[in-house]
N, CA and C atoms as a LAMMPS dump frame, in Angstrom:
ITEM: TIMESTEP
0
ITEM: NUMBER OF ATOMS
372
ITEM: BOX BOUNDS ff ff ff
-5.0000000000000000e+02 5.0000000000000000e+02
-5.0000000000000000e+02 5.0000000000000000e+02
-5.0000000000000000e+02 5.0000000000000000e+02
ITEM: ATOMS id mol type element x y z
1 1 1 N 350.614 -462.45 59.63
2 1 2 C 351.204 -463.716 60.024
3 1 3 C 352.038 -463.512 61.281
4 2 1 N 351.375 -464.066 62.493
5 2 2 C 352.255 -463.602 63.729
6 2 3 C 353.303 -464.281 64.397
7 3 1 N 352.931 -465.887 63.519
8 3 2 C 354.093 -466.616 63.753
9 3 3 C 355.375 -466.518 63.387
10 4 1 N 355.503 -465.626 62.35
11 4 2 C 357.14 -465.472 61.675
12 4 3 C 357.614 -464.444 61.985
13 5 1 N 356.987 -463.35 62.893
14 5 2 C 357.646 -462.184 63.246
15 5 3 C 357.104 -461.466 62.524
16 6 1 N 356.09 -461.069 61.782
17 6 2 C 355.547 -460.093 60.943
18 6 3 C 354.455 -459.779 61.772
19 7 1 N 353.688 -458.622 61.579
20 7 2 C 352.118 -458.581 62.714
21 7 3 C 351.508 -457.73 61.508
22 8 1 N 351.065 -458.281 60.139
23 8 2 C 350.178 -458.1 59.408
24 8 3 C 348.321 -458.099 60.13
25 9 1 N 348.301 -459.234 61.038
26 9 2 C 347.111 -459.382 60.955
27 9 3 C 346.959 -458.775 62.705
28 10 1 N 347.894 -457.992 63.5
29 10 2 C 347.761 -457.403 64.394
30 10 3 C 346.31 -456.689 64.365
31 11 1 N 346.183 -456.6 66.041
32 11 2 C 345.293 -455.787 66.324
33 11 3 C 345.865 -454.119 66.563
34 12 1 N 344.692 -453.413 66.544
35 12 2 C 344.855 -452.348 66.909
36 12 3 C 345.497 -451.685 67.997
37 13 1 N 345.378 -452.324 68.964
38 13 2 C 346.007 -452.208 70.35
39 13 3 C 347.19 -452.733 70.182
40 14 1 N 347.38 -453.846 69.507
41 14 2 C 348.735 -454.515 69.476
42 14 3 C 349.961 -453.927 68.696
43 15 1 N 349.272 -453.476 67.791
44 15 2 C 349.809 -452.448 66.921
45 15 3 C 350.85 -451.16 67.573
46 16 1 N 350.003 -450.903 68.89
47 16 2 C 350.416 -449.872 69.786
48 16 3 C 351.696 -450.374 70.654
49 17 1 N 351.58 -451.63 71.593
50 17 2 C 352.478 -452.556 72.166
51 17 3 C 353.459 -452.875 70.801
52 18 1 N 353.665 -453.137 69.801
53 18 2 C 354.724 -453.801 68.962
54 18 3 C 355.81 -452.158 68.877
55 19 1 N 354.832 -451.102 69.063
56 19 2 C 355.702 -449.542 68.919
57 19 3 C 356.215 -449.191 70.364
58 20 1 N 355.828 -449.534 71.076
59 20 2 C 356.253 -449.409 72.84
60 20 3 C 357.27 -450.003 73.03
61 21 1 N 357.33 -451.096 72.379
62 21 2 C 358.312 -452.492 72.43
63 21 3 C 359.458 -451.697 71.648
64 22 1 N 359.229 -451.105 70.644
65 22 2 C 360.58 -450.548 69.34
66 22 3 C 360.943 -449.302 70.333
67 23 1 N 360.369 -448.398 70.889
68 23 2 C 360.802 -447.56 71.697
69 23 3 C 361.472 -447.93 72.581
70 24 1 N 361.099 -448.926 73.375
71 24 2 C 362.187 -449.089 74.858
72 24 3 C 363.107 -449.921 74.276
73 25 1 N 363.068 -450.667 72.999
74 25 2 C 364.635 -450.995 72.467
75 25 3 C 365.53 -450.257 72.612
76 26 1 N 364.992 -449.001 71.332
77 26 2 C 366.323 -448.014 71.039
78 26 3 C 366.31 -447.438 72.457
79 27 1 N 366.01 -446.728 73.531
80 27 2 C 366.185 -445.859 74.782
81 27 3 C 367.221 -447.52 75.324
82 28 1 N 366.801 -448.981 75.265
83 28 2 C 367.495 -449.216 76.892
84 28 3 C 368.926 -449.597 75.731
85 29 1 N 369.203 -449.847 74.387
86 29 2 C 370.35 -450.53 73.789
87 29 3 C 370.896 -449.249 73.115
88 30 1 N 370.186 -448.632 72.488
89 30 2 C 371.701 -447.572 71.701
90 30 3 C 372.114 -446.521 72.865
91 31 1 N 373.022 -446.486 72.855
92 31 2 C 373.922 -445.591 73.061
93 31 3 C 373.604 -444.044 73.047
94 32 1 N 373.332 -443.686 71.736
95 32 2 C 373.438 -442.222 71.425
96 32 3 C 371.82 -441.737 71.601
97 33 1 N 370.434 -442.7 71.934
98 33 2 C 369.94 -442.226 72.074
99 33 3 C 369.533 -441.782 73.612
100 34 1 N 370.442 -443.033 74.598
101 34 2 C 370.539 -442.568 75.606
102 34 3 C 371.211 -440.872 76.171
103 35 1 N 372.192 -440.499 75.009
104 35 2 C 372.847 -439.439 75.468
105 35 3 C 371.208 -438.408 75.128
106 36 1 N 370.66 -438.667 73.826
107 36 2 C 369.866 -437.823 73.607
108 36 3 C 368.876 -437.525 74.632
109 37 1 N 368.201 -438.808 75.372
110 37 2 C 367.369 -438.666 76.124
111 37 3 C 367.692 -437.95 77.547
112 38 1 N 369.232 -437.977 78.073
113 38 2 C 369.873 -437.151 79.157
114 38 3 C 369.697 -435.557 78.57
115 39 1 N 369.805 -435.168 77.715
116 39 2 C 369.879 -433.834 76.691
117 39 3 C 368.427 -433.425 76.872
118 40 1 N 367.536 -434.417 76.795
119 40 2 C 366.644 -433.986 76.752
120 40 3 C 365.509 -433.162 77.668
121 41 1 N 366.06 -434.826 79.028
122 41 2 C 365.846 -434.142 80.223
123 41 3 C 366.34 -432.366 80.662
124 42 1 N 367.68 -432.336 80.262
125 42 2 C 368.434 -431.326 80.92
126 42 3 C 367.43 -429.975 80.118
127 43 1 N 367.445 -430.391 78.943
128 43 2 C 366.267 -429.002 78.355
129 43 3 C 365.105 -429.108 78.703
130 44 1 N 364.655 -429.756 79.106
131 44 2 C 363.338 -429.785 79.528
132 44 3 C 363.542 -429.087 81.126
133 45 1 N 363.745 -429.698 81.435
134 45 2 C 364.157 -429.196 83.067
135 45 3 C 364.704 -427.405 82.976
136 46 1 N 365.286 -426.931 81.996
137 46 2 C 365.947 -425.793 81.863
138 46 3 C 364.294 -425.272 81.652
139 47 1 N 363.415 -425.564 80.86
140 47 2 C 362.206 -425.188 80.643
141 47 3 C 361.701 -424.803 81.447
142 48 1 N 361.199 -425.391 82.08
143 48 2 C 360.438 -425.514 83.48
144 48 3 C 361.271 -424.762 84.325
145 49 1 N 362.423 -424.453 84.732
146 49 2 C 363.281 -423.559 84.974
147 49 3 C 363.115 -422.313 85.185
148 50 1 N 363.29 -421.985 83.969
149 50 2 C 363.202 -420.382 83.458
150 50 3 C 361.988 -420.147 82.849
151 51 1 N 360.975 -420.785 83.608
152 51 2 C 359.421 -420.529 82.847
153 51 3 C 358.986 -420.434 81.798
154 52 1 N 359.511 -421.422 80.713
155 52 2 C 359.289 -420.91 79.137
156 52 3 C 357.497 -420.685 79.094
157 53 1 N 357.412 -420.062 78.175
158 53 2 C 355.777 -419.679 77.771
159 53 3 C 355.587 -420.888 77.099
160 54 1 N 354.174 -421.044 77.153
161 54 2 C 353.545 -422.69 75.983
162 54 3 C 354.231 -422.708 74.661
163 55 1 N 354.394 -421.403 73.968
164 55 2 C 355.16 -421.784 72.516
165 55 3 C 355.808 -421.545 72.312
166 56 1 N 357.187 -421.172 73.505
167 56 2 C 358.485 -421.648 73.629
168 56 3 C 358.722 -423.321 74.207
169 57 1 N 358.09 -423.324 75.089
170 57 2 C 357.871 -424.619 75.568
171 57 3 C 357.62 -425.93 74.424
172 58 1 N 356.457 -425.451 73.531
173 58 2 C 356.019 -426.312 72.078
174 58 3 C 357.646 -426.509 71.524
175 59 1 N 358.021 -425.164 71.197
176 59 2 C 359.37 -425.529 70.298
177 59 3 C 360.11 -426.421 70.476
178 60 1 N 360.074 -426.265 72.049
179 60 2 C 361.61 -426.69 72.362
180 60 3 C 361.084 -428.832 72.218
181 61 1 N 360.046 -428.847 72.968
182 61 2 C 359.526 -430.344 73.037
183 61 3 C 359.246 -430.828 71.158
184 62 1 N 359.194 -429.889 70.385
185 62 2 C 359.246 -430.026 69.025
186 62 3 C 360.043 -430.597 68.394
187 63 1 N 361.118 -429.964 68.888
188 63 2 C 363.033 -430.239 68.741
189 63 3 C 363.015 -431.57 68.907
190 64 1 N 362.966 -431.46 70.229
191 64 2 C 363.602 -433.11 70.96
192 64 3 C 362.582 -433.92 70.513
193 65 1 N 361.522 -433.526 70.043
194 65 2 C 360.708 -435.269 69.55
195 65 3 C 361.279 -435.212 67.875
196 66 1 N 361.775 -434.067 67.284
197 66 2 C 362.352 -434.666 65.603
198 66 3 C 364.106 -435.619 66.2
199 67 1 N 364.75 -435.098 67.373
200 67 2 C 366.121 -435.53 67.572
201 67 3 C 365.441 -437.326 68.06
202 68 1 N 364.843 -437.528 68.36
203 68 2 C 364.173 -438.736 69.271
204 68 3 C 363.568 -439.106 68.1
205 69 1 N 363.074 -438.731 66.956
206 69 2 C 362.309 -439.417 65.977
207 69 3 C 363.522 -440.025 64.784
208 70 1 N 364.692 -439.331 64.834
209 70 2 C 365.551 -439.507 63.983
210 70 3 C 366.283 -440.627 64.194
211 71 1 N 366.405 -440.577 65.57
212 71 2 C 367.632 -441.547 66.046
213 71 3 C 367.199 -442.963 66.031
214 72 1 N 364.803 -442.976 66.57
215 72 2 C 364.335 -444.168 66.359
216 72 3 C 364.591 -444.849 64.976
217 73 1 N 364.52 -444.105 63.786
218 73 2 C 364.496 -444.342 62.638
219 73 3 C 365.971 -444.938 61.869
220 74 1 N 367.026 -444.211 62.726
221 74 2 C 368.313 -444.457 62.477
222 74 3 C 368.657 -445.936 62.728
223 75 1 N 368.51 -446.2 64.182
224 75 2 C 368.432 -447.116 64.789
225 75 3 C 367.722 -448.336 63.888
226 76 1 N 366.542 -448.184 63.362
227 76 2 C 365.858 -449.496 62.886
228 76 3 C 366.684 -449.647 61.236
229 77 1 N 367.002 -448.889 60.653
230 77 2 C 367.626 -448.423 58.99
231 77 3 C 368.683 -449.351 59.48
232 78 1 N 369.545 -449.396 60.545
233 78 2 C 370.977 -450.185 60.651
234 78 3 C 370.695 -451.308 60.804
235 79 1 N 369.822 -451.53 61.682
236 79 2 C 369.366 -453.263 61.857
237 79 3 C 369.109 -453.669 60.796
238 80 1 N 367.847 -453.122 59.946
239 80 2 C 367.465 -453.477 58.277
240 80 3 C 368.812 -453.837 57.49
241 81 1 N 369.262 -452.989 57.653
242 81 2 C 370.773 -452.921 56.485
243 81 3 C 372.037 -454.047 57.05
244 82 1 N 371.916 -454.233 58.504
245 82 2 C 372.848 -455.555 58.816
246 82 3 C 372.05 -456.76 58.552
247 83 1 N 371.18 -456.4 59.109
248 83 2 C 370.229 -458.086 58.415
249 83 3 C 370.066 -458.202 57.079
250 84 1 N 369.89 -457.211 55.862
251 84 2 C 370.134 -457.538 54.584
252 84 3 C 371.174 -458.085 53.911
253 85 1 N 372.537 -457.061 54.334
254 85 2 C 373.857 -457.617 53.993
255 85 3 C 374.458 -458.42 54.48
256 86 1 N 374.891 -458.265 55.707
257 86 2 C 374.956 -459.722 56.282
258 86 3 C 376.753 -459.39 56.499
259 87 1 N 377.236 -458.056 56.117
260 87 2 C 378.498 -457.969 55.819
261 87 3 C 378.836 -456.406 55.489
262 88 1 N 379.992 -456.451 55.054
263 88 2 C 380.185 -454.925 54.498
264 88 3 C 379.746 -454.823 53.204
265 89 1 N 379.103 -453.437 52.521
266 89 2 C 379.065 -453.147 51.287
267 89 3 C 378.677 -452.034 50.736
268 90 1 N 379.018 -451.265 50.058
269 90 2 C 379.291 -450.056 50.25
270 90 3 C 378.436 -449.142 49.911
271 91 1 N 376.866 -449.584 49.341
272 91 2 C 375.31 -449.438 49.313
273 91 3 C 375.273 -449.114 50.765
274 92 1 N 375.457 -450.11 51.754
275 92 2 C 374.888 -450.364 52.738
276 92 3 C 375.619 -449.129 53.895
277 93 1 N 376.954 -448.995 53.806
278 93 2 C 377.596 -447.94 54.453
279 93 3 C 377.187 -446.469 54.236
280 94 1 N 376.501 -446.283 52.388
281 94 2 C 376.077 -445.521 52.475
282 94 3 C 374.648 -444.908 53.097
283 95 1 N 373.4 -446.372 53.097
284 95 2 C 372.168 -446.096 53.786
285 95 3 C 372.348 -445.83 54.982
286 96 1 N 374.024 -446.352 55.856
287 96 2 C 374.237 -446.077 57.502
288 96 3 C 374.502 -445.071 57.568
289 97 1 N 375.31 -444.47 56.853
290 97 2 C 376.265 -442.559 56.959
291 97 3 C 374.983 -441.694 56.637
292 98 1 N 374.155 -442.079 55.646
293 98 2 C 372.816 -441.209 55.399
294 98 3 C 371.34 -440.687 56.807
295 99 1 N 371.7 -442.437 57.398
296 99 2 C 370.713 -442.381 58.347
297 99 3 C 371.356 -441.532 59.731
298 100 1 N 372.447 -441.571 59.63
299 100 2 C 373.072 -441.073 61.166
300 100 3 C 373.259 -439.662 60.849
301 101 1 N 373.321 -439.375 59.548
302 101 2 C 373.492 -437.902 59.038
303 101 3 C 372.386 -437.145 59.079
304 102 1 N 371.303 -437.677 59.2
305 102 2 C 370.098 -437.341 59.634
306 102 3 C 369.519 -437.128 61.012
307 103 1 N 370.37 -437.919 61.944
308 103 2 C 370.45 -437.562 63.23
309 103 3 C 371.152 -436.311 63.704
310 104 1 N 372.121 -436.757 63.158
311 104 2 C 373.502 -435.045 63.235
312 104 3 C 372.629 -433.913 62.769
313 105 1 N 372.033 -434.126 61.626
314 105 2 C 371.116 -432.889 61.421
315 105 3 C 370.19 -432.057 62.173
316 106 1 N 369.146 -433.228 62.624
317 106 2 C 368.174 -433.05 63.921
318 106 3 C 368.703 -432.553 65.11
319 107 1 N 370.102 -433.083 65.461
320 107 2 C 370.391 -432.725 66.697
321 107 3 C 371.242 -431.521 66.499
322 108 1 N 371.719 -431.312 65.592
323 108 2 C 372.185 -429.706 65.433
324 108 3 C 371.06 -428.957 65.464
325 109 1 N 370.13 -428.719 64.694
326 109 2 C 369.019 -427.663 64.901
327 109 3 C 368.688 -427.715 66.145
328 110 1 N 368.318 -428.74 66.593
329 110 2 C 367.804 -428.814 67.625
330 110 3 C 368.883 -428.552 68.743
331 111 1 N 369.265 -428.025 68.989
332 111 2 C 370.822 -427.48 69.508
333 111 3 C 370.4 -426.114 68.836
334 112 1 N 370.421 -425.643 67.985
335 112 2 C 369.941 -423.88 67.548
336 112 3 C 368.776 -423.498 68.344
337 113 1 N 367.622 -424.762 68.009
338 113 2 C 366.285 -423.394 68.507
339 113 3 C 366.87 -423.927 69.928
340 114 1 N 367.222 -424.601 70.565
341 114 2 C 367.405 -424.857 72.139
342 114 3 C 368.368 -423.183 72.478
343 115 1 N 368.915 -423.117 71.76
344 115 2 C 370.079 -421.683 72.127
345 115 3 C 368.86 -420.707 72.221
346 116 1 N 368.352 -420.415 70.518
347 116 2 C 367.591 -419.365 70.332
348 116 3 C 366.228 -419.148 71.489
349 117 1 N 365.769 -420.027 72.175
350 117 2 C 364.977 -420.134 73.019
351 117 3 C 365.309 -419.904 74.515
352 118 1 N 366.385 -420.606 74.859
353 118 2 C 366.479 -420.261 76.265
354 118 3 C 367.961 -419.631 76.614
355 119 1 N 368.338 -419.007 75.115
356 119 2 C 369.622 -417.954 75.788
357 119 3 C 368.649 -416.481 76.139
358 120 1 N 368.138 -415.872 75.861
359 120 2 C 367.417 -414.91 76.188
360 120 3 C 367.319 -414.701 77.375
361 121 1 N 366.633 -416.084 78.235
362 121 2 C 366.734 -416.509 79.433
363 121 3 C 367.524 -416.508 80.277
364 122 1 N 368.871 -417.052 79.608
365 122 2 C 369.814 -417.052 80.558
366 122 3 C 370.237 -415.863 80.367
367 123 1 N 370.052 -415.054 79.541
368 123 2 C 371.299 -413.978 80.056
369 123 3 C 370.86 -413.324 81.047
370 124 1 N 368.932 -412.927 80.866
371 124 2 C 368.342 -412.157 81.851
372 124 3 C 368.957 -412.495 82.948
């Protein structure tokens, strides 16, 4: 039903555009995934840098797509949970502290293998 905001009866392609559309939400409106995506650049660029090999290179782009997958997911869990409640409640504070705690997670590891990968590098 495409009139009410649902895309049940989407096409295949469209399917693709309705996920393009949820991506450049969270990158141009939150906040923290903008910091992520500056982070991301900067490791990537450190990559290319210091010549990582393909499966140092894999890792590291591994990382940053679970920190970038977390934050998309974070991001949509809060909208869900303000549009359900409508208010405070303390279900709902907990599905928010759970979902962002899941980001903190991602982006800590991902902050480890980023060390474990290109400190080697730098010290050379």
């Amino acid at each position: 039903m495409k009139g009410n905001g649902f895309y049940k009866n989407s096409s295949f392609l469209g399917s693709f555009v309705y996920a393009f559309r949820g991506i450049v939400w969270v990158a141009a409106t939150q906040r923290n995934m903008k910091i992520h995506l500056a982070a991301a650049v900067a490791v990537l660029a450190a990559a290319v840098w210091f010549g990582l090999s393909p499966a140092e290179t894999a890792v590291i782009v591994l990382a940053v797509a679970l920190v970038m997958v977390a934050e998309t997911i974070n991001s949509a869990i809060e909208k869900v949970v303000d549009m359900v409640t409508g208010g405070y409640h303390p279900l709902a504070r907990m599905a928010k502290d759970a979902a962002a705690g899941a980001v903190l997670l991602a982006a800590f590891f991902s902050a480890v293998v980023g060390a474990l990968v290109l400190l080697p590098h730098i010290i050379k």
